[in-house]
C-alpha positions in Angstrom: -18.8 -0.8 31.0 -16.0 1.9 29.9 -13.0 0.9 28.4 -10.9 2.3 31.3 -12.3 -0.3 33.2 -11.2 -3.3 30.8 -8.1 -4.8 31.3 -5.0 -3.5 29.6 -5.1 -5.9 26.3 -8.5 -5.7 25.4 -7.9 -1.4 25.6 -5.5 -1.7 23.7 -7.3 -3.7 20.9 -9.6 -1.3 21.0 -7.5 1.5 21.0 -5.7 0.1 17.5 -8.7 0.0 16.0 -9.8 3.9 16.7 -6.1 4.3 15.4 -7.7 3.1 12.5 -11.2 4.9 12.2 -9.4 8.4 12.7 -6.9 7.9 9.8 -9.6 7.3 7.9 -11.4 10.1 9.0 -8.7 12.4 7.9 -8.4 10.2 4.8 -11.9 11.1 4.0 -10.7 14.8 4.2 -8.1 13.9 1.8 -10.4 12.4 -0.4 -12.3 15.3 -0.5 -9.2 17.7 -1.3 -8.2 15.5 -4.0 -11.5 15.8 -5.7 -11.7 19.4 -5.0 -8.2 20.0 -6.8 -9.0 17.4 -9.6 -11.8 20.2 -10.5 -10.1 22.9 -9.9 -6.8 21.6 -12.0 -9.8 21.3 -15.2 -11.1 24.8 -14.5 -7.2 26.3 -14.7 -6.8 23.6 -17.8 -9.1 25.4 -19.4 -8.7 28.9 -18.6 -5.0 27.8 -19.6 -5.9 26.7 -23.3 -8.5 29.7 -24.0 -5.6 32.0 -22.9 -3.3 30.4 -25.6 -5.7 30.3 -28.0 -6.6 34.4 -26.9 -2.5 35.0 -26.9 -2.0 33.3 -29.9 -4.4 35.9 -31.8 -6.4 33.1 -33.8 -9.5 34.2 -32.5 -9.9 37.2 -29.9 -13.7 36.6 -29.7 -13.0 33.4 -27.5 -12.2 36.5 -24.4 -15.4 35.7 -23.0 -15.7 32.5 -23.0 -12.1 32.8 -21.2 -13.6 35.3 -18.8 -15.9 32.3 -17.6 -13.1 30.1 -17.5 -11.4 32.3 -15.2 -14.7 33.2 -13.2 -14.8 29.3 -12.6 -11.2 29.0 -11.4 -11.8 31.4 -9.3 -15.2 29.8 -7.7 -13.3 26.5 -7.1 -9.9 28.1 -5.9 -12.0 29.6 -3.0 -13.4 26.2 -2.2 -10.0 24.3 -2.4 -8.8 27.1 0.0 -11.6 26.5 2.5 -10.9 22.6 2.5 -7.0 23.1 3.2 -8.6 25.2 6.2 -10.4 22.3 7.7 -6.7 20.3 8.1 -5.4 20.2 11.5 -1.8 21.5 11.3 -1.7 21.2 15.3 -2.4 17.7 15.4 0.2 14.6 16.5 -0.8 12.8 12.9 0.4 16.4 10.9 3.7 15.3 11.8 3.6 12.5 9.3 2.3 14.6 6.4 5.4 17.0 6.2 5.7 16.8 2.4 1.8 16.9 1.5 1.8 20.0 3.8 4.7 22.0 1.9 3.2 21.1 -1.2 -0.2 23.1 0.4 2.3 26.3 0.7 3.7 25.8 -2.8 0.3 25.8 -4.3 -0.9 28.7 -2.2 2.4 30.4 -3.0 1.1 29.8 -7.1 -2.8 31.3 -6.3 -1.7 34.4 -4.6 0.1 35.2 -8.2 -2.6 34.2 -10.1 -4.5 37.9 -10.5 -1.7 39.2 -11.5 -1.1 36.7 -14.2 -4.7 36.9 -15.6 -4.3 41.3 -15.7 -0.9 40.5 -18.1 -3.1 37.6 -20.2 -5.8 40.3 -21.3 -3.7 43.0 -21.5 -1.4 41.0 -23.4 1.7 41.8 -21.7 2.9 38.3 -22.1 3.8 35.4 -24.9 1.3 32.4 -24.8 4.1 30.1 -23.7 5.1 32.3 -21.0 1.4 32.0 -19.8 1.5 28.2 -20.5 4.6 27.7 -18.1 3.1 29.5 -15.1 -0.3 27.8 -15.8 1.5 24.7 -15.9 3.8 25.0 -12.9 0.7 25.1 -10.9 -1.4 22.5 -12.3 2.1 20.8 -11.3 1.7 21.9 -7.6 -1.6 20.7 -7.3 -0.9 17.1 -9.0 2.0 17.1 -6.6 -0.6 17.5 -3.1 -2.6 14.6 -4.8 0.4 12.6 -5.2 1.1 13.3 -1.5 -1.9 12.5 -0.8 -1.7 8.7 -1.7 1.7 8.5 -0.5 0.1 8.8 3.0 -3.1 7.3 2.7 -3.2 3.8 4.7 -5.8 2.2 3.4 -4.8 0.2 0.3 -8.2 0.1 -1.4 -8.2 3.8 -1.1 -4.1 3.8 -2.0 -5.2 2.2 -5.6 -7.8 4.5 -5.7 -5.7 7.4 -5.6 -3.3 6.0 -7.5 -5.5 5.6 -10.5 -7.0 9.5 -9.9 -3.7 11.1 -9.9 -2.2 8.6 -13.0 -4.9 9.8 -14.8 -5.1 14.0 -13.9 -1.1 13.5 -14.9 -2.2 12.4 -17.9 -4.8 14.3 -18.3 -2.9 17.1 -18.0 -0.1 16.3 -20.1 -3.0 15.9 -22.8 -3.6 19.8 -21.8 0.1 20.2 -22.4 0.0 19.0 -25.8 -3.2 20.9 -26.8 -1.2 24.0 -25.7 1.7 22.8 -27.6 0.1 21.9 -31.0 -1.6 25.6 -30.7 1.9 27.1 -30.8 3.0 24.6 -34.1 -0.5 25.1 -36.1 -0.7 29.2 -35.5 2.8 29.3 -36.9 1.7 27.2 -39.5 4.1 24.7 -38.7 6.0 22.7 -36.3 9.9 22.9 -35.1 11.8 19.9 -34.8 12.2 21.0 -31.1 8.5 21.1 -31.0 7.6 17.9 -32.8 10.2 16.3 -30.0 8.0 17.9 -27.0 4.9 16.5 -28.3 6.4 13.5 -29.1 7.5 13.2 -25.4 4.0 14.7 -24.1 2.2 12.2 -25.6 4.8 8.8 -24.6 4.1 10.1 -21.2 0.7 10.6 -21.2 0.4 6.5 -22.5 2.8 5.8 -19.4 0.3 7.1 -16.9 -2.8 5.8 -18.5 -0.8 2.7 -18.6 -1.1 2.8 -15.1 -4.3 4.3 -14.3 -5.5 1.0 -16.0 -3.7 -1.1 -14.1 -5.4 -0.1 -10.6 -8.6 1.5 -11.5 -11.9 -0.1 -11.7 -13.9 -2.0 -14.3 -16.6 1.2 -15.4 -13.2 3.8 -15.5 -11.2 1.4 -17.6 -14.9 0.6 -20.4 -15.2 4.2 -20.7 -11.2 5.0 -21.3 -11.3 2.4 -23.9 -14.6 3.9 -25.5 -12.8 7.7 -25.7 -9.4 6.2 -27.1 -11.0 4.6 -30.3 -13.8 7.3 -30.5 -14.1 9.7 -33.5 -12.2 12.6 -31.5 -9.0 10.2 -30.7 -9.2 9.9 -34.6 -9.2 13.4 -36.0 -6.6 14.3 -33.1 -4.2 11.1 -34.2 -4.5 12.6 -38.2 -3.6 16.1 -37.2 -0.8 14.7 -35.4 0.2 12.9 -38.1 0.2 16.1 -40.2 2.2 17.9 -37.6 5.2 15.9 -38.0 5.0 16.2 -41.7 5.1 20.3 -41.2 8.2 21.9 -41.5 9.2 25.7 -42.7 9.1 24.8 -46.3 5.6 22.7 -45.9 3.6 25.0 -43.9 -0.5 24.3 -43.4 -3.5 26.5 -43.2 -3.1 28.0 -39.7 -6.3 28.0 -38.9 -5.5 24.4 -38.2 -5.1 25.7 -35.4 -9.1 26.3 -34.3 -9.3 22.7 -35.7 -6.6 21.2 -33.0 -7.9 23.4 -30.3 -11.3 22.4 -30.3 -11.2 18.8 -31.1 -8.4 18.4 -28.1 -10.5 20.2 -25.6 -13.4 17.7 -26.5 -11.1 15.2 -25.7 -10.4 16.8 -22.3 -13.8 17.7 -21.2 -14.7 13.7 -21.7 -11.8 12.5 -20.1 -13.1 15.1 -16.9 -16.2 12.7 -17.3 -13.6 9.7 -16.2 -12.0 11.9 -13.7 -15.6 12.8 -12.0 -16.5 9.1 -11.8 -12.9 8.2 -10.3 -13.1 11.3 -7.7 -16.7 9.9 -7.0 -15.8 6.5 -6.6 -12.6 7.3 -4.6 -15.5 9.3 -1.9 -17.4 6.3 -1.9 -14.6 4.3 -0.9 -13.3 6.1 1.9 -17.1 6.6 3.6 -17.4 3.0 3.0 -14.5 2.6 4.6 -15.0 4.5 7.8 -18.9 2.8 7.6 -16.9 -0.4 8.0 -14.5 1.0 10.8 -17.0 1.8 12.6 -19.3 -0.8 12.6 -16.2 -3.2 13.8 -15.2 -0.7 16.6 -18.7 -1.3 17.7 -18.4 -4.9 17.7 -15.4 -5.5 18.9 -16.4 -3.1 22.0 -19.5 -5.1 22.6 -18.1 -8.3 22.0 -15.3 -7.3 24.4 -17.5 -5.8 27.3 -19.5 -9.4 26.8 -16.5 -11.4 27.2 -15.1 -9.5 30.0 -18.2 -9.5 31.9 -18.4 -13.6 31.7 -14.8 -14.0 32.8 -15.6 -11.4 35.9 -19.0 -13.9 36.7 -16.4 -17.0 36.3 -13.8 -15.3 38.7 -11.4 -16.8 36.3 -8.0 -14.7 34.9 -7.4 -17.1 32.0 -9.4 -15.3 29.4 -6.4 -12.8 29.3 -3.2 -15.1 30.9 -2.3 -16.2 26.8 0.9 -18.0 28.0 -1.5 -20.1 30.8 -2.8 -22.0 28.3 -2.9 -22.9 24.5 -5.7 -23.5 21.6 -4.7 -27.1 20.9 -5.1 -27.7 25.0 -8.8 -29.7 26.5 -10.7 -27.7 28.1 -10.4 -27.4 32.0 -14.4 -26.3 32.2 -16.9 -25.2 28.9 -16.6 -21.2 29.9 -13.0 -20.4 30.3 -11.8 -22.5 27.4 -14.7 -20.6 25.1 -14.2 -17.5 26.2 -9.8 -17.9 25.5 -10.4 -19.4 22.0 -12.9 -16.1 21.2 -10.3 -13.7 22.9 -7.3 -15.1 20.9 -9.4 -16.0 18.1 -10.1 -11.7 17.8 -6.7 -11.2 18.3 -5.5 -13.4 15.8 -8.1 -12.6 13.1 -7.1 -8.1 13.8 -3.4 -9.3 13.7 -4.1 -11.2 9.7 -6.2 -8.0 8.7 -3.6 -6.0 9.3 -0.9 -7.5 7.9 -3.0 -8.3 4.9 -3.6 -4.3 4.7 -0.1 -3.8 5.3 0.9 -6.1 2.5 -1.8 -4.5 0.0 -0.4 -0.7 0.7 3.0 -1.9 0.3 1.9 -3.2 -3.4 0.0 0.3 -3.9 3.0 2.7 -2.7 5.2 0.8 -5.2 3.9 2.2 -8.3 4.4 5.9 -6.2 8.1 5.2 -5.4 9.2 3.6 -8.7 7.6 7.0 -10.0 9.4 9.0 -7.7 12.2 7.5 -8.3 12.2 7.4 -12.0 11.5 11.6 -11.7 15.0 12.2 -9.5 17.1 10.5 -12.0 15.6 12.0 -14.8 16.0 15.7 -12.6 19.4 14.2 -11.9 20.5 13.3 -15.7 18.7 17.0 -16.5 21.3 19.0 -14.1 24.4 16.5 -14.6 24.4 16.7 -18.3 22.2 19.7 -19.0 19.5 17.7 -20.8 16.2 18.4 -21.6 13.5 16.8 -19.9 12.5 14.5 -22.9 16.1 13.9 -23.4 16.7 12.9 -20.1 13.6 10.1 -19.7 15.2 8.9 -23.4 18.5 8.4 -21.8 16.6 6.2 -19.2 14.7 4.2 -21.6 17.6 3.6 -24.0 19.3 2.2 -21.1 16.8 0.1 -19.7 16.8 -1.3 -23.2 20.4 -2.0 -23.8 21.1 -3.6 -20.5 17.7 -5.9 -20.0 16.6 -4.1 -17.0 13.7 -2.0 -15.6 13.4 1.5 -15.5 13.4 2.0 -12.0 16.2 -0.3 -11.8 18.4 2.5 -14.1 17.3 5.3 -12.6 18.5 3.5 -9.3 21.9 3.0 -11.1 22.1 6.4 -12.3 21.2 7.8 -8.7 24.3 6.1 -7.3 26.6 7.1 -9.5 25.2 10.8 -9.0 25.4 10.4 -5.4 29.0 9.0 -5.2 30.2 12.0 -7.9 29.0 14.1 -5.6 30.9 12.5 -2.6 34.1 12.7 -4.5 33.3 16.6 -5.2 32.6 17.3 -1.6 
């Protein structure tokens, strides 16, 4: 029997759960961006590294393997272009992803200069931090889309999902960030104190977000993060840190360190990508499991459903769906029409507690994202109020979460305020 023919409630039910099973679809879609961009941001990771390596002049035989490094960029750029294709910007749910949707235009915005950037790398028309930066700012784009991405999922078993992948790509690529850094100190033979104070800050954030990939990421992810950070890599990389802080201009060290730094780090990378495959697998898994599930219960519910409302049409009886003519703890006037009310309510009841139990879970999820979010516009606030550098700022933060007992979220809360009310007197 069609839906259009059941009464108004039961449709209804029905029609939440579809709700359901077409977020998830587009979810799945997500999911498969998210793992598309979590290989492209490695391919760009590393074309970024062999590029500072090539500007830095320690070795100009490593142009070809850069060339391939580019080539493969460029394979998964056209496939991370194709899956932004397949969203639906016409459709009524577009309207709630506004922010992941301008974050698509930023990172297109990054691709289109892209050629342009490699022509200036191999003619070498450009410094190897002035490479790093653009590299960087779109590696930043892209981690923004999968940030976006689990601020809208609605599924919290995918939400935790995608919080652990983008935790650890941030950190990931913060780890990329200090490679490219401790290439600049080595080649020079030694670090600045500016320098040391970046790294220094590169890798107290990267610990932050593996902090938190921990927290919400499964049991094989978290065996094989421990197994990389007390591996032999994680302890020659540790020692040449060590020896960076040490350098200074009047205690320089062999630059051909530099080779040293380079390739142990991108060892460390390309396993870490290892971790990253299994989460982006795992988080694909999840959401076809997911719609599997959605599925299965649309099913049910619509035969269960189209059963009950055919034995209440044979009883001639309304009171399977008159809720205020009767109640659960009430005798039963004949065996049928009490059933079939305790099975109607009863599936009511039980899709009312699954979703509030889902609604709860997300909540928990999304808190990690906001407190994050949060935590960046204070330290962007603190960074344009007092003209402070970025590892400067996030200090300020922490020093103050110290001195008055309270959590870092809490302070950059505080400090928000008191930027927004400055502003109000201004205005």
């Amino acid at each position: 029997m069609p839906d259009t023919h059941m009464p108004p409630a039961l449709r209804f039910m029905l029609a939440a759960r579809r709700c359901e099973l077409q977020g998830l679809e587009s979810l799945a879609l997500t999911g498969e961006l998210v793992t598309l961009i979590s290989q492209l941001v490695h391919a760009l990771q590393k074309e970024r590294g062999y590029s500072n390596i090539y500007l830095a002049g320690s070795d100009p035989g490593r142009l070809p393997a850069l060339d391939g490094h580019t080539a493969e960029a460029q394979a998964m750029e056209v496939q991370v272009r194709e899956c932004f294709e397949r969203f639906d910007l016409d459709a009524a749910s577009a309207t709630d992803r506004a922010r992941l949707f301008n974050r698509i235009a930023y990172v297109l915005h990054g691709l289109d200069d892209l050629p342009g950037l490699r022509r200036r790398i191999r003619d070498q028309a450009l410094s190897s931090a002035q490479a790093t930066v653009f590299f960087t700012r779109l590696i930043g784009g892209l981690l923004a889309v999968v940030f976006e991405a689990a601020d809208t999922a609605l599924d919290p078993v995918i939400t935790r999902a995608l919080v652990a992948m983008f935790n650890f790509m941030q950190g990931k690529e913060l780890a990329g960030q200090e490679r490219a850094a401790g290439v600049a100190g080595f080649s020079a033979g030694h670090f600045t104190p500016e320098q040391l104070d970046h790294v220094r800050h590169l890798i107290e954030a990267q610990e932050r977000c593996f902090d938190v990939f921990t927290q919400f990421t499964d049991r094989t992810a978290q065996a094989n993060w421990q197994a990389l950070q007390y591996g032999e890599t994680m302890a020659q990389i540790a020692q040449l840190r060590l020896m960076a802080q040490r350098t200074s201009a009047e205690a320089q060290v062999a630059p051909s360190l530099c080779d040293v730094w380079f390739d142990l780090n991108t060892q460390r990378i390309d396993a870490m990508k290892d971790i990253e495959a299994h989460l982006a697998s795992d988080l694909l898994d999840r959401c076809q499991q997911a719609i599997k599930v959605a599925k299965a219960d649309l099913d049910n519910h619509r035969s269960l459903l189209k059963r009950l409302a055919g034995f209440d049409k044979a009883s001639g009886r309304a009171v399977l769906f008159n809720v205020q003519g009767s109640t659960l703890d009430a005798g039963p006037q004949d065996g049928v029409g009490s059933h079939l009310n305790r099975s109607i309510l009863d599936l009511m009841q039980e899709q009312n507690t699954r979703l509030q139990s889902v609604s709860d879970e997300l909540r928990e999820a999304r808190q990690t994202l906001d407190e994050r979010r949060l935590v960046e516009r204070a330290k962007k606030a603190l960074m344009k109020e007092y003209h402070l550098s970025e590892s400067d700022a996030y200090t300020h933060l922490q020093n103050a979460a110290m001195q008055r007992g309270m959590r870092l979220v809490d302070v950059a809360k505080s400090v928000l305020d008191q930027v927004g009310r400055k502003g109000s007197v201004r205005g």
